[in-house]
N, C-alpha and C positions, 0 to 999 in steps of 0.2 A: 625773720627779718628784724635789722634793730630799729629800734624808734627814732627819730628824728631828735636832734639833739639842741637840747635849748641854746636859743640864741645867744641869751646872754653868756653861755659856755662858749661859743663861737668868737665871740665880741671879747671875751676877756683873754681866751689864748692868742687873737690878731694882735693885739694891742700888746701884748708883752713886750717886755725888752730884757728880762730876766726871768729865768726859770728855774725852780731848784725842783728835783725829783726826788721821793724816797721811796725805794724799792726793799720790798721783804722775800720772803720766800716763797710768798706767790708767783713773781714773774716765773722765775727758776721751775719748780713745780712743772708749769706745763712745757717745757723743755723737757723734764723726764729728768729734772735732778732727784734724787732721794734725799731725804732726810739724814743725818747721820744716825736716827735709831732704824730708818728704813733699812742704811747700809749693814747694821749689827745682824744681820742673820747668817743662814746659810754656813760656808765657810769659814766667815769670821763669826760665829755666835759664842766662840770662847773670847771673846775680849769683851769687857763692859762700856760702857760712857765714860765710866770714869778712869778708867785705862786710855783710852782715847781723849779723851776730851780736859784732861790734865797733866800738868809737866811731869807730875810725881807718878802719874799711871804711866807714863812715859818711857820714864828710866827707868820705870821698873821691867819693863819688858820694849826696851827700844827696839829689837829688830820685828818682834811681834805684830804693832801698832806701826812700826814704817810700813810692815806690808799692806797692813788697812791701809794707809795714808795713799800710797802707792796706786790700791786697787779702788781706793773714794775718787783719787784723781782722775784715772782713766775712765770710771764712768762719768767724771763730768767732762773732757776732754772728747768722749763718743756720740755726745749730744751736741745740736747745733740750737745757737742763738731762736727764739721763736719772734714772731712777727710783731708781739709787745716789743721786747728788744728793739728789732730793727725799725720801728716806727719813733719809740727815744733818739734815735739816734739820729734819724731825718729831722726831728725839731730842730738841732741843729742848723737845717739851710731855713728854717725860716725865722729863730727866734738868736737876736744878738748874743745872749749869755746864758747858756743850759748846766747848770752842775746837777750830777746825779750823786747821790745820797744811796750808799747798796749798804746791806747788810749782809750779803751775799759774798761767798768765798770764791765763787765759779769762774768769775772773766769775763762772762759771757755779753755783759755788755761792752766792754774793749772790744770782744771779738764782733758783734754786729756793728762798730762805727764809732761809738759814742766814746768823745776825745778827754773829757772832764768826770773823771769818776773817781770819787773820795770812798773808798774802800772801809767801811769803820771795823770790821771786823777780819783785814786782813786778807790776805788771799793765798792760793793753793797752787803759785806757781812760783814761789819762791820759798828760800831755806833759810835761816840762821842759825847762830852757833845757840846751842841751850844754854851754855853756859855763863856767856858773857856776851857783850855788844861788838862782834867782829864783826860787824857789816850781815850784808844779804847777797846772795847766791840764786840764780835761778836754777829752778828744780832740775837735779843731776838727771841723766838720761838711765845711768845705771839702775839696775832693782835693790843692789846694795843698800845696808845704811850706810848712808855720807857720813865722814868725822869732820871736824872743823880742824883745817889746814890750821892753825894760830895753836890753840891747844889740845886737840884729840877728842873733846867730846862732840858726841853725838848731836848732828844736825838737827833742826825742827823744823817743821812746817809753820812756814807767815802767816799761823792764824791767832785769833785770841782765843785760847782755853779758859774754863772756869776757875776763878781768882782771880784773873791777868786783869790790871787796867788796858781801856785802851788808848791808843796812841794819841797824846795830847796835839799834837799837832794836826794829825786828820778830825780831832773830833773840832779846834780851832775853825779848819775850814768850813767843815758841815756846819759849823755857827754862824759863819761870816756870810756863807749863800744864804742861809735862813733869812736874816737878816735882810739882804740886801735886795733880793729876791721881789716882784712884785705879783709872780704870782707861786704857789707851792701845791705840787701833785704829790700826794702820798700814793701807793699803789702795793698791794699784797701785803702789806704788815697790819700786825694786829693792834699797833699804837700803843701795846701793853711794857714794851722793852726800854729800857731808859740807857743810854741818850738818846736813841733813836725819836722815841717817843715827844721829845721835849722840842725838837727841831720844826716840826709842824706849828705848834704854838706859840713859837720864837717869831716865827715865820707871820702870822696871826699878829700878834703883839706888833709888828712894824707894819701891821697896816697891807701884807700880802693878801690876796685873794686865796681859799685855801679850797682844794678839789680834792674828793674823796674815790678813788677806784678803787673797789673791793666787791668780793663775791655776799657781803654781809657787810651790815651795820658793824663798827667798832667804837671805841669812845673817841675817834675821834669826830667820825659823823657828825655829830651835833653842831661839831665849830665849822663844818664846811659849807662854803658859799653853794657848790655842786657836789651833787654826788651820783657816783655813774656804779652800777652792778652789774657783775658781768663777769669776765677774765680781762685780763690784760691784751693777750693775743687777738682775742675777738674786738675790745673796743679802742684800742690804741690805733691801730690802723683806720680804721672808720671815722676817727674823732679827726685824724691826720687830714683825710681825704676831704672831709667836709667841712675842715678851718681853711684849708687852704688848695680848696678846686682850682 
């Protein structure tokens, strides 16, 4: 059974009027996402990370690593949302402005509800061209590799691989909630990744309230007004139920 949950935790989620969320790959996790080195076995244990997880591994074996891509997608596609998720998403009906903060590739918060999600690292349901900036394509149905209609080269997946900056304008927003925000939940990240990391502090700095949900102490611990241990699944709902009986 969980413990009763301080009031003041009570008291500062009623009173919100903005909420910013940053999610890692803890929420995911207990959905039954893998990891991309979880995904490297098996079948695919002749591709590396670095075949995967960069442009140049890319092209060097494009239809290769589209099948990873391909077969990463459907295992997050055969998972459903878990009840972390869907409890984000009902903050919603209580709290005026929720943005979530993912670092997550999966959807899987769109797919339980939640209508505000700044995606920093891109997502796995969309393509572009490798080559140049022809727009974005939602992920073809075929197993094929897709070519880009404009010039022939081979499509990518909408994620950020290692080198790539990421998108100046989603990491703009993820500033602007921080910011704005009066109160800031971090949940499953390890606060060690940068920008990720700097969001909660931003958040801090303008005088938000900051709340720590993690299975373990991280650095960010320390600056948090609350800190809850636990999973997500198990305390997000319960946190739901008891702000707002």
């Amino acid at each position: 059974m969980l413990e009763p949950f301080d009031p003041g935790l009570i008291a500062t989620l009623r009173a919100a009027r903005s909420l910013t969320i940053l999610t890692g790959a803890g929420i995911s996790a207990e959905s039954g996402i893998p990891t991309f080195r979880d995904s490297l076995v098996g079948l695919w244990n002749t591709i590396d990370l670095e075949q995967v997880a960069t442009l140049a591994g890319y092209l060097q074996q494009p239809e290769a690593v589209w099948g990873w891509y391909q077969a990463h997608r459907q295992q997050m596609l055969d998972v459903q949302p878990n009840a972390g998720h869907i409890a984000l998403a009902q903050l919603e009906q209580h709290i005026p402005t929720v943005t979530i903060i993912t670092q997550n590739i999966d959807g899987l918060h769109q797919r339980a509800g939640s209508t505000k999600v700044v995606e920093l690292h891109g997502t796995i349901n969309t393509v572009s061209c490798s080559a140049a900036k022809h727009g974005s394509l939602a992920w073809p149905d075929s197993p094929s590799l897709p070519l880009c209609a404009v010039c022939g080269a081979p499509m990518r997946p909408d994620v950020v691989w290692f080198g790539e900056r990421l998108d100046l304008v989603k990491i703009q927003a993820a500033e602007l909630a921080s910011q704005n925000c009066d109160v800031f939940l971090a949940i499953g990240t390890s606060g060690l990744v940068a920008p990720a990391a700097t969001f909660p502090m931003t958040a801090r700095a303008y005088r938000a309230r900051l709340i720590d949900l993690n299975l373990e102490d991280t650095p960010l611990s320390r600056h948090a007004r609350h800190r809850l241990r636990g999973t997500a699944a198990q305390l997000l709902p319960a946190l739901v139920a008891a702000t707002w009986a």
